[in-house]
C-alpha positions as CSV (number, residue, x, y, z in Angstrom):
1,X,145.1,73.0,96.0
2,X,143.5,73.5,99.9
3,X,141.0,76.2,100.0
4,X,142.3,79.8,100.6
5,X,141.1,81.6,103.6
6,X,139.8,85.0,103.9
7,X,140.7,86.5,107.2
8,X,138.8,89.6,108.9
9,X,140.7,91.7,111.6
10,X,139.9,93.7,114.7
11,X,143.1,95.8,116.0
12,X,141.6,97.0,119.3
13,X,142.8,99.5,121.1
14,X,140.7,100.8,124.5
15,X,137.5,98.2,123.9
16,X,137.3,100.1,120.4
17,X,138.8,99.1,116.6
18,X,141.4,100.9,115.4
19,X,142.9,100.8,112.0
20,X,146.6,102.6,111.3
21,X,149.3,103.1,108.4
22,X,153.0,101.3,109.5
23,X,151.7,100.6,112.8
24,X,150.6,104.4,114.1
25,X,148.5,107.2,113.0
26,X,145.8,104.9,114.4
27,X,142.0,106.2,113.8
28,X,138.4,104.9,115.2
29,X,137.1,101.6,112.5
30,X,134.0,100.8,115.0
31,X,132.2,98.8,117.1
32,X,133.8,95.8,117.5
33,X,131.2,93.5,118.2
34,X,129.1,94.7,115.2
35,X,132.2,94.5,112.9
36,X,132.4,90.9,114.2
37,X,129.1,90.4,113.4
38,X,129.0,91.3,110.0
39,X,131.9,89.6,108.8
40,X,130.5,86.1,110.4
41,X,127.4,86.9,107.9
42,X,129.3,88.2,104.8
43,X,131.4,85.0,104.4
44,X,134.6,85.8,106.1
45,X,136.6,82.5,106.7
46,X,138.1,83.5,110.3
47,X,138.1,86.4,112.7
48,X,141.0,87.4,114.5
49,X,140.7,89.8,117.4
50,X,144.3,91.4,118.1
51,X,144.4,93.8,121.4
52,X,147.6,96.2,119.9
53,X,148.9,98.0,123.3
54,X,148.0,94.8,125.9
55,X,151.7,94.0,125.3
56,X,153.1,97.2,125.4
57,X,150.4,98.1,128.4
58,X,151.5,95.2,130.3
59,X,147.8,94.2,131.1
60,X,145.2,91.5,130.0
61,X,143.1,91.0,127.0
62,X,140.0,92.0,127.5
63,X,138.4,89.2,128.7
64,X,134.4,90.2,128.7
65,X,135.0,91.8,125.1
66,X,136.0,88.2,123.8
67,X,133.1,86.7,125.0
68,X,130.6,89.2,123.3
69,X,132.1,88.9,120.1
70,X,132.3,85.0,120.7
71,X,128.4,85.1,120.9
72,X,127.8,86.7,117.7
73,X,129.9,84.9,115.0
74,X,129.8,81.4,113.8
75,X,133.1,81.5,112.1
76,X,137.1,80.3,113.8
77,X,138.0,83.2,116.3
78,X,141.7,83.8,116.9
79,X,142.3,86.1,120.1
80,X,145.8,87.8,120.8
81,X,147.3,90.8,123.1
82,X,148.6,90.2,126.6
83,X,149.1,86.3,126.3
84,X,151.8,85.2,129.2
85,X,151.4,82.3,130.6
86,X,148.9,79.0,129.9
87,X,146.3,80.5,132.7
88,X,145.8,83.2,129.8
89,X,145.4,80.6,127.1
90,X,142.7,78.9,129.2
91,X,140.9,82.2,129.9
92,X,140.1,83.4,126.6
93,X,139.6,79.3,124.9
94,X,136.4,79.5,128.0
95,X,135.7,83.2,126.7
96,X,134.9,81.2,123.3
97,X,138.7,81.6,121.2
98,X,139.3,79.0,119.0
99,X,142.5,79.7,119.1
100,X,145.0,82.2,120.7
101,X,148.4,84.1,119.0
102,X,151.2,85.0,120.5
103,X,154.0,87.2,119.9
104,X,156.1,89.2,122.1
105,X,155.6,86.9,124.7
106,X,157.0,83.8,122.7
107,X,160.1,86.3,121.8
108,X,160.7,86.9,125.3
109,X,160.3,83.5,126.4
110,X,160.3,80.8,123.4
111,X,159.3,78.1,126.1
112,X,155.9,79.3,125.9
113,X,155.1,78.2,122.8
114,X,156.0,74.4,123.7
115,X,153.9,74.5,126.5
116,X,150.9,75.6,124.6
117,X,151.2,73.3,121.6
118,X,152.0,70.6,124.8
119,X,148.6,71.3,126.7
120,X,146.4,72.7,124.8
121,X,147.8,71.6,121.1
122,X,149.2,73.0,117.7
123,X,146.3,74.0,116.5
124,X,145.5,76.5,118.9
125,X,148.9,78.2,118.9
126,X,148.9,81.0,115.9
127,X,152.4,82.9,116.4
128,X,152.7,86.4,115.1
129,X,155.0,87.9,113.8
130,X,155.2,91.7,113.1
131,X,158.6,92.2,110.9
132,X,160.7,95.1,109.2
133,X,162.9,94.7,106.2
134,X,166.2,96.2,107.6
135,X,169.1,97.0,105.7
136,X,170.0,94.0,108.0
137,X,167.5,92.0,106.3
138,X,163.9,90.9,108.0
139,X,163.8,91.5,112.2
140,X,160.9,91.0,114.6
141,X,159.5,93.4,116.6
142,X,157.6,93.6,119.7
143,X,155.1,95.8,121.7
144,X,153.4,96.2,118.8
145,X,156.2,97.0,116.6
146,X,157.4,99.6,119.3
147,X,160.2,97.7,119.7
148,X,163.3,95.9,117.6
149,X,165.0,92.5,118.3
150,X,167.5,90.4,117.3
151,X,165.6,87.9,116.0
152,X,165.2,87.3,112.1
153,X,162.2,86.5,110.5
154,X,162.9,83.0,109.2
155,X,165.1,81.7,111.8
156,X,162.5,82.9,114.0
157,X,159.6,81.1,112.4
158,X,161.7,77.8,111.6
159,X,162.2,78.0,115.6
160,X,158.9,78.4,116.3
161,X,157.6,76.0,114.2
162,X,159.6,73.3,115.4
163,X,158.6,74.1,119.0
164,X,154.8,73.5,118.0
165,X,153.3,76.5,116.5
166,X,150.4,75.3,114.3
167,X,150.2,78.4,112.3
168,X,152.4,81.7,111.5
169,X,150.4,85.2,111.1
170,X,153.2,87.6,109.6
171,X,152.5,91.3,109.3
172,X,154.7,93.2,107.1
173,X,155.3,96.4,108.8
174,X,157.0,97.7,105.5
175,X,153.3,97.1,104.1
176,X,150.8,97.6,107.0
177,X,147.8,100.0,105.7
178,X,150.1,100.9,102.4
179,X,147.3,99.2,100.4
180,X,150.1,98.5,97.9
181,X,150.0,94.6,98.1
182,X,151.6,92.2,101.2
183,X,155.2,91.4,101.4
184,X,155.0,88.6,98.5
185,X,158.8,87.7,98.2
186,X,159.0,87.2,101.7
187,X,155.7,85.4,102.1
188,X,156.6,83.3,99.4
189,X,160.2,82.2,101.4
190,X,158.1,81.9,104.1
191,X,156.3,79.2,102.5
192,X,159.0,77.2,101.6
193,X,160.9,76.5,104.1
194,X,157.9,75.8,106.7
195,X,155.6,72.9,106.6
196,X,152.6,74.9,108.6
197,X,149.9,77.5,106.8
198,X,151.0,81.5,106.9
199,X,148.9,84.0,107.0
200,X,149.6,86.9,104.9
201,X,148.8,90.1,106.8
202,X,150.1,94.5,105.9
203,X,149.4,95.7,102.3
204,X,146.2,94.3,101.2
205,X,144.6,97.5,99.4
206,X,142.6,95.8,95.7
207,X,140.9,92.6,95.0
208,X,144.1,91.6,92.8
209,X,146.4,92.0,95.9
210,X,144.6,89.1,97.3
211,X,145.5,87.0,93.9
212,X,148.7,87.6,94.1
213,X,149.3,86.8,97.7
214,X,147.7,83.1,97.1
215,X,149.5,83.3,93.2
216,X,153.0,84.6,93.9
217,X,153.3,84.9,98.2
218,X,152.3,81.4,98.6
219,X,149.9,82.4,101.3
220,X,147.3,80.1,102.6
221,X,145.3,82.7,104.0
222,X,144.8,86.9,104.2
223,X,144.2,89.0,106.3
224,X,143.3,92.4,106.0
225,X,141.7,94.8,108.2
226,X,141.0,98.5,106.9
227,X,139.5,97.3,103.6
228,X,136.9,95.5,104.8
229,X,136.1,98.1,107.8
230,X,136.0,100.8,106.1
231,X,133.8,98.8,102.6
232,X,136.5,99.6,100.3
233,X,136.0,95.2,99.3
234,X,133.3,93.7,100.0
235,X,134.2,90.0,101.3
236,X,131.6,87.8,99.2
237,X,132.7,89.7,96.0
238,X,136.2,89.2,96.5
239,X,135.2,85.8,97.5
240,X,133.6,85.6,94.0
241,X,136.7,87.3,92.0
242,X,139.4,85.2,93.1
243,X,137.1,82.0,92.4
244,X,137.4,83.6,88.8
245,X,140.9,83.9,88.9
246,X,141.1,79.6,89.8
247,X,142.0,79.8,93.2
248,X,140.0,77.6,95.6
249,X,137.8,79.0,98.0
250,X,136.3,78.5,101.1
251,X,132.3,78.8,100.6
């Protein structure tokens, strides 16, 4: 079995963290830089810095905010929000990303994704996907799941994979800051019918959440967010109880 990742995650609203239940109610998590920080130290696999209203604000990530938090961590850094065109890409990879993820912008225009994997390569191109269980089954959203669209979760990723995404980040919006556990079933589909690593993200609220996503959602890595900000689990101890429970970890 590959190692399992543990993924850290800044929602950032305004230059600040923010941390929210189904995508609103959002409230104040801290300083992002010193959350980045401290995550590096404590043993977090990857970072992944998601700016929630770029989309929706129709404006830029925030480029000098990257580069600070670049500075201070010595772990993979995925950066997200605002992401348009390949002059964006190239922006935040100087700012110090390792890699970038997309979302409504690859829904709007799928081509975008091809030319990402085509200059700068698969492995930098994270698509992410924030989805609803409808009663017409799993749909995508955008704007930071302001808005509905026709596209269905495993059609979508299928797509996407095929045009050169190296990686799929899906957020259960069903789940997001429940703390009841991620979207298993549907990770677990996920996984088999796609050849490249998922990210579990939405649900994680215990230690045995994170089992069962590796266990029974198939997951390669998970993310989670308000846990960690807020010290609910620590990172090396969880680290340490799901090496108990047999799943390989990264050290």
């Amino acid at each position: 079995m590959l190692a399992k990742r543990i993924i850290s995650c800044l929602d950032i609203k305004d230059g600040q963290t923010v941390k929210g239940t189904n995508f609103v109610n959002l409230r104040q998590a801290g300083n992002p830089v010193e959350l980045a920080r401290a995550y590096s130290e404590q043993g977090a696999d990857e970072l992944v810095f998601l700016d929630i209203t770029a989309s929706f604000e129709g404006r830029k990530t925030f480029t000098e905010l990257v580069k600070r938090i670049a500075a201070n961590i010595s772990i993979p850094f995925t950066v997200g929000g605002g992401i348009h065109e390949l002059g964006d890409v190239d922006r935040l990879l100087n700012a110090g990303a390792d890699k970038i993820s997309i979302n409504s912008s690859a829904i709007r225009r799928p081509g975008l994704i091809d030319e990402i994997a085509k200059n700068f390569g698969s492995q930098v191109c994270v698509l992410a996907v924030d989805a609803k269980q409808t009663d017409k089954g799993w749909r995508c959203y955008l704007n930071g799941g302001r808005v509905e669209t026709d596209k269905e979760l495993f059609a979508w990723t299928k797509e996407a994979q095929e045009r050169g995404v190296g990686e799929i980040l899906f957020t259960s919006m069903n789940h997001d800051g429940v703390k009841t556990g991620y979207a298993n079933e549907a990770l677990s589909d996920l996984a088999d019918g796609l050849s490249i690593p998922i990210i579990a993200s939405g649900g994680a609220g215990a230690k045995e959440h994170f089992r069962d996503v590796f266990l029974n959602g198939k997951a390669d890595a998970a993310l989670a967010a308000s846990v960690f900000h807020f010290g609910e689990i620590k990172i090396p101890e969880l680290k340490s109880y799901l090496c108990a429970q047999g799943i390989a970890m990264r050290r």
